[in-house]
C-alpha positions as CSV (number, residue, x, y, z in Angstrom):
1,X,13.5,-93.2,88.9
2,X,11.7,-96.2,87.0
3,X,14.6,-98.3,85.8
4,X,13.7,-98.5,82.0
5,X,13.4,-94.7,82.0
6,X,16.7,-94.2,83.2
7,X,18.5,-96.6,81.1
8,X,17.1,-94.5,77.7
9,X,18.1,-91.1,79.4
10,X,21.7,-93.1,80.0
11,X,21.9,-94.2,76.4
12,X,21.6,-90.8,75.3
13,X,23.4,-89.3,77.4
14,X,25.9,-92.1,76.3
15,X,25.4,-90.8,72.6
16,X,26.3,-86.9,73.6
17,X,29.6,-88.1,74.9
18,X,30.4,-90.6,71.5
19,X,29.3,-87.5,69.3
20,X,25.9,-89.3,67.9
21,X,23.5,-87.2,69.0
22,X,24.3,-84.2,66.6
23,X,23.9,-87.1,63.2
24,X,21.0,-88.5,65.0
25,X,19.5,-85.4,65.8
26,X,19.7,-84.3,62.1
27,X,18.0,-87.7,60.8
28,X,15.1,-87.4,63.5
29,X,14.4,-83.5,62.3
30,X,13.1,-85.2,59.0
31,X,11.8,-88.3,60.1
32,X,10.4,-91.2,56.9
33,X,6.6,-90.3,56.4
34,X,3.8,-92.7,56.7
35,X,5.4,-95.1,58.8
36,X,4.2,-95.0,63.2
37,X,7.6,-93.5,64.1
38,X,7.0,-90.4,61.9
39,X,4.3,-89.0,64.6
40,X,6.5,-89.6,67.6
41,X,8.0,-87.0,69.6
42,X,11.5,-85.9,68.1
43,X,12.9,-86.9,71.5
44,X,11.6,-90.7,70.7
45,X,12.8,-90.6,66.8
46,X,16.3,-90.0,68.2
47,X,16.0,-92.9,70.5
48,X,15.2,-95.3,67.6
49,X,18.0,-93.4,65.2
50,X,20.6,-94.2,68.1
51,X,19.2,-98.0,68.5
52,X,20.4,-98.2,64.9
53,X,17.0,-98.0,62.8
54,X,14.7,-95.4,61.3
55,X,11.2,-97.9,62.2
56,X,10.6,-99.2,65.4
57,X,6.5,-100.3,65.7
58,X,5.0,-101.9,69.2
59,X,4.7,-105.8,68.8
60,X,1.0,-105.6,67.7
61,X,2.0,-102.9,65.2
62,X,4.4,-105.4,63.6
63,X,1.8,-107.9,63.4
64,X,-0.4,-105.8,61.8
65,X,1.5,-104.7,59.3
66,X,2.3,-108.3,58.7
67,X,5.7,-108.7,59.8
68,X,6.6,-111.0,63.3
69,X,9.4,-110.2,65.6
70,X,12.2,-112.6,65.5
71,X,12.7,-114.9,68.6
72,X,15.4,-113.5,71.4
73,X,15.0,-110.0,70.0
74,X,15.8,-107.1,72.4
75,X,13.0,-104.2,72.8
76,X,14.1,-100.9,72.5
77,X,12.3,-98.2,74.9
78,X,10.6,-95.0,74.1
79,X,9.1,-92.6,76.8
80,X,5.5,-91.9,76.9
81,X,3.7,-89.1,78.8
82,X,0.5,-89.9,80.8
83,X,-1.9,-87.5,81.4
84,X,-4.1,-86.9,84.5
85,X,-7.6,-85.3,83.2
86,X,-8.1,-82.1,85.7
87,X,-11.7,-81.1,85.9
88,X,-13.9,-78.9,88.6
89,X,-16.7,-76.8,88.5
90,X,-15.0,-73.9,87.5
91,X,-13.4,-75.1,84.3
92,X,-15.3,-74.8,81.3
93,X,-13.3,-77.3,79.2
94,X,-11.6,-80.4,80.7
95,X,-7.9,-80.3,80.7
96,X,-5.2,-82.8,81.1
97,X,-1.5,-82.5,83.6
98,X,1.1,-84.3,82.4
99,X,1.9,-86.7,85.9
100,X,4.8,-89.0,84.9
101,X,6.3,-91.0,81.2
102,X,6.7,-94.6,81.2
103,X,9.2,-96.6,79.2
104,X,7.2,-98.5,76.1
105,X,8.6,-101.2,74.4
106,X,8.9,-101.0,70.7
107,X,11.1,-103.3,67.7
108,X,13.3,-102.4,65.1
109,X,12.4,-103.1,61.8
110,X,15.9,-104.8,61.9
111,X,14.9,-107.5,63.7
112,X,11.6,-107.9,62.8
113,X,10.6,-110.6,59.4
114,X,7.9,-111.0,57.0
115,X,5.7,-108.8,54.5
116,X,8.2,-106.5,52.8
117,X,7.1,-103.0,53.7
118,X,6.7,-100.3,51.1
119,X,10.0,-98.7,51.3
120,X,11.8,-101.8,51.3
121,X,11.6,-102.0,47.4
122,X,13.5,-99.5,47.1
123,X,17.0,-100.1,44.8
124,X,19.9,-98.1,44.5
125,X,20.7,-97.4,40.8
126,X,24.8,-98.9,39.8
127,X,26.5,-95.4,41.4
128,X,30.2,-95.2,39.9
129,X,32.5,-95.9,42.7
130,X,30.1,-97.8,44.9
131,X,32.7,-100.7,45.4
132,X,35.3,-97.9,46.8
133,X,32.4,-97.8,50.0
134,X,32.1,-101.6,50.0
135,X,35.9,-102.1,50.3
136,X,36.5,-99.3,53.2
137,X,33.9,-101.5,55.0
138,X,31.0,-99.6,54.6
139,X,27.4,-100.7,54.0
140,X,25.7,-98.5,51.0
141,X,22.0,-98.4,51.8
142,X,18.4,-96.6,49.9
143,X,15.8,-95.2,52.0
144,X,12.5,-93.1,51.5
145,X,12.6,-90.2,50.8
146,X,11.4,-86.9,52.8
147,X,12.2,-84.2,50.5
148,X,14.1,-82.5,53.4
149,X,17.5,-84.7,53.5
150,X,19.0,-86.4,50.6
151,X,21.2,-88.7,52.4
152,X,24.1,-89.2,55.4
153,X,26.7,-90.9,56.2
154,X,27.2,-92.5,59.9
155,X,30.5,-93.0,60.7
156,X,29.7,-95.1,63.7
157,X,27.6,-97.5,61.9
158,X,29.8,-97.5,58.8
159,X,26.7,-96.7,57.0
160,X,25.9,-94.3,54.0
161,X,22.2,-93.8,53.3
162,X,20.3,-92.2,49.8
163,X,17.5,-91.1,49.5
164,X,17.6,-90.2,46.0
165,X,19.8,-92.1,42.9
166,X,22.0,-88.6,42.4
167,X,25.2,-89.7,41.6
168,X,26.4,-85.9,43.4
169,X,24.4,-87.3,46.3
170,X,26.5,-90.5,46.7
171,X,29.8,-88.7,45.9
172,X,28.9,-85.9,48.4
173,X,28.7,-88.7,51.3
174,X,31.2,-90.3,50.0
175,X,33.8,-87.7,50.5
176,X,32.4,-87.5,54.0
177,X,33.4,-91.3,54.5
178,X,36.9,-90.6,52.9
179,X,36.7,-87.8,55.4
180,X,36.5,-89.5,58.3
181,X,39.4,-92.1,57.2
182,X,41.7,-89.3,56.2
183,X,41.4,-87.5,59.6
184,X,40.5,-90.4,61.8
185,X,37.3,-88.6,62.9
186,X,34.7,-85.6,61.7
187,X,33.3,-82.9,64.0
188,X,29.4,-83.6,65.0
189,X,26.8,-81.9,63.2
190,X,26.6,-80.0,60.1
191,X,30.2,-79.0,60.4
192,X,30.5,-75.7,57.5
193,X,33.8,-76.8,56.2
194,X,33.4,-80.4,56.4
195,X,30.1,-79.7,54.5
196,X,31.7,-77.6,51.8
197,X,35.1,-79.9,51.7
198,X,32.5,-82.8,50.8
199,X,30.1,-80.9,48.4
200,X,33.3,-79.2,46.3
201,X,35.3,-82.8,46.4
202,X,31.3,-84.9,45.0
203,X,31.7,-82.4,42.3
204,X,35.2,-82.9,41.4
205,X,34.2,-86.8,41.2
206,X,30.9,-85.9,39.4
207,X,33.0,-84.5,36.3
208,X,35.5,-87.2,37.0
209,X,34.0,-90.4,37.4
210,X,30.4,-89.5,37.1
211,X,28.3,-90.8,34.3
212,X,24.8,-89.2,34.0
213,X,24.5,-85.6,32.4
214,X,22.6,-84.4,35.5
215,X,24.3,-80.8,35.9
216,X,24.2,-79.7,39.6
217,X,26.6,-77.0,39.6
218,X,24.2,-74.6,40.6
219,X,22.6,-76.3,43.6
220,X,26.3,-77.0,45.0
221,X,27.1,-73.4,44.5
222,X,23.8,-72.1,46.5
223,X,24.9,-75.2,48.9
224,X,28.5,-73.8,49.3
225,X,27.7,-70.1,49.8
226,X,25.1,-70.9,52.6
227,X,27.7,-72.5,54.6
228,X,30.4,-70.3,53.5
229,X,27.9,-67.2,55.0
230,X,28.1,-69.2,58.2
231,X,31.6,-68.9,58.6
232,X,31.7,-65.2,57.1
233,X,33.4,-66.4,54.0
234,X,33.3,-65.9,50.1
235,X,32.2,-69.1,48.4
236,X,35.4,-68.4,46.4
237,X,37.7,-68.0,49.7
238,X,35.7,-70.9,51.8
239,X,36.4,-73.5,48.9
240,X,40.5,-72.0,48.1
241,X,40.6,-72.9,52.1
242,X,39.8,-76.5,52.0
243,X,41.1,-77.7,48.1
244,X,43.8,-79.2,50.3
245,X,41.2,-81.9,52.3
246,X,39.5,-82.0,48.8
247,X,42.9,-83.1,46.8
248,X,43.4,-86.0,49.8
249,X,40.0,-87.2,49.1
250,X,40.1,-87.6,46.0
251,X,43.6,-89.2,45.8
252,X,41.8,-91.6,48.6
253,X,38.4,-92.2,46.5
254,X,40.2,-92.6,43.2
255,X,43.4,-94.3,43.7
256,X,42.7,-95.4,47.4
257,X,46.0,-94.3,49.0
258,X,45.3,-92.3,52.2
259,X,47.7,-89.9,54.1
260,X,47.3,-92.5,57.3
261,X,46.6,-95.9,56.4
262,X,46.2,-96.3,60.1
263,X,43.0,-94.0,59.7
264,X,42.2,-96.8,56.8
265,X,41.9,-99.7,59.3
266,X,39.7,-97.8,62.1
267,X,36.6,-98.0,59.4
268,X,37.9,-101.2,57.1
């Protein structure tokens, strides 16, 4: 097996076993539109998710866009197919056999400099509570929009994307981050109690510390009860079950005292 090849299967391999892949699987579903990445194969947009980016472009595609790769940057490698055409004279249309995938070297936007792209200009509004992120160590960050994901928070990379200026949004991943520093660690994926520990706690802080009069009581209920269903629960029941984890986070956001301040220091 080609080298290259094998070192991208390894890294992802290497991302089941740290717990990545379910986050970065969840991120490449909905991929940023109109940027080169957004055509790949979902396989590929996880690759670039678990290099650490959302826009990885070929060298020329940087260029082009007006942007230059910064000296001693590292590629990252996607896998392309190549296709053998099959034709004989009793085939009608000419048809194509996939034969092997070679490794293609691509660059994060990350280490790339130049023409701001599009997306770039995007600024988050002043969230309340924003410096309660900034002094756990993590990076607060805007990105496009999809209108399929609102925003996530990457424990790994200490990282909490929006993808809209909803004050619930931020809250809601930011009870994930106090989360994680409560219990030293969250289950992968879209975990249903974590999920509805996070969007019951965002609107406890919404009422608290919140200061628009956007009311989104509703869409947190209908968020609730669809993973409460999961987990054969009432909405009622499923939220009764976790006000505990909800009370810890927000004595962490509000006051920052933590059950563990050992927890504190794994993300700080």
């Amino acid at each position: 097996m080609n080298q290259k090849i094998k070192a991208v299967l390894d890294n992802i391999l290497n991302a089941f076993e740290s717990g990545d892949i379910p986050e970065a699987v969840a991120v490449a579903s909905f991929p940023i539109a109109n940027i080169p990445s957004s055509q790949w194969s979902f396989t590929n947009r996880t690759i670039q998710f678990i290099n650490g980016t959302g826009d990885s472009r070929g060298y020329r595609q940087w260029l082009s866009a007006g942007r230059q790769v910064n000296k001693g940057s590292n590629a990252i490698y996607i896998l392309v197919p190549c296709f053998k055409k099959l034709k004989d004279e009793d085939m009608e249309e000419e048809k194509k056999s996939l034969t092997f995938f070679k490794a293609m070297p691509v660059f994060r936007v990350e280490d790339t400099s130049g023409e701001p792209l599009d997306y770039q200009n995007i600024e988050l509004p002043e969230l309340p509570l924003l410096e309660r992120a900034y002094s756990w160590g993590i990076d607060v960050k805007a990105v496009p929009g999809n209108y399929r994901y609102y925003g996530y928070f990457a424990p790994d990379r200490r990282e909490i994307a929006l993808a809209t200026n909803s004050e619930k949004t931020f809250f809601h991943e930011l009870s994930h981050a106090a989360d994680h520093i409560i219990k030293g660690h969250l289950k992968p994926g879209q975990n249903p109690l974590q999920e509805i520990t996070a969007e019951l706690s965002a609107q406890a802080l919404a009422r608290i510390a919140g200061r628009n009069s956007e009311d989104t009581t509703g869409n947190s209920y209908r968020y609730i009860k669809r993973y409460a269903e999961q987990i054969k629960m009432s909405p009622h029941k499923a939220c009764i079950k976790v006000l505990s984890d909800c009370q810890k986070i927000l004595n962490l956001v509000l006051h920052g005292k933590a059950d563990s301040i050992q927890s504190l220091r794994k993300v700080a």
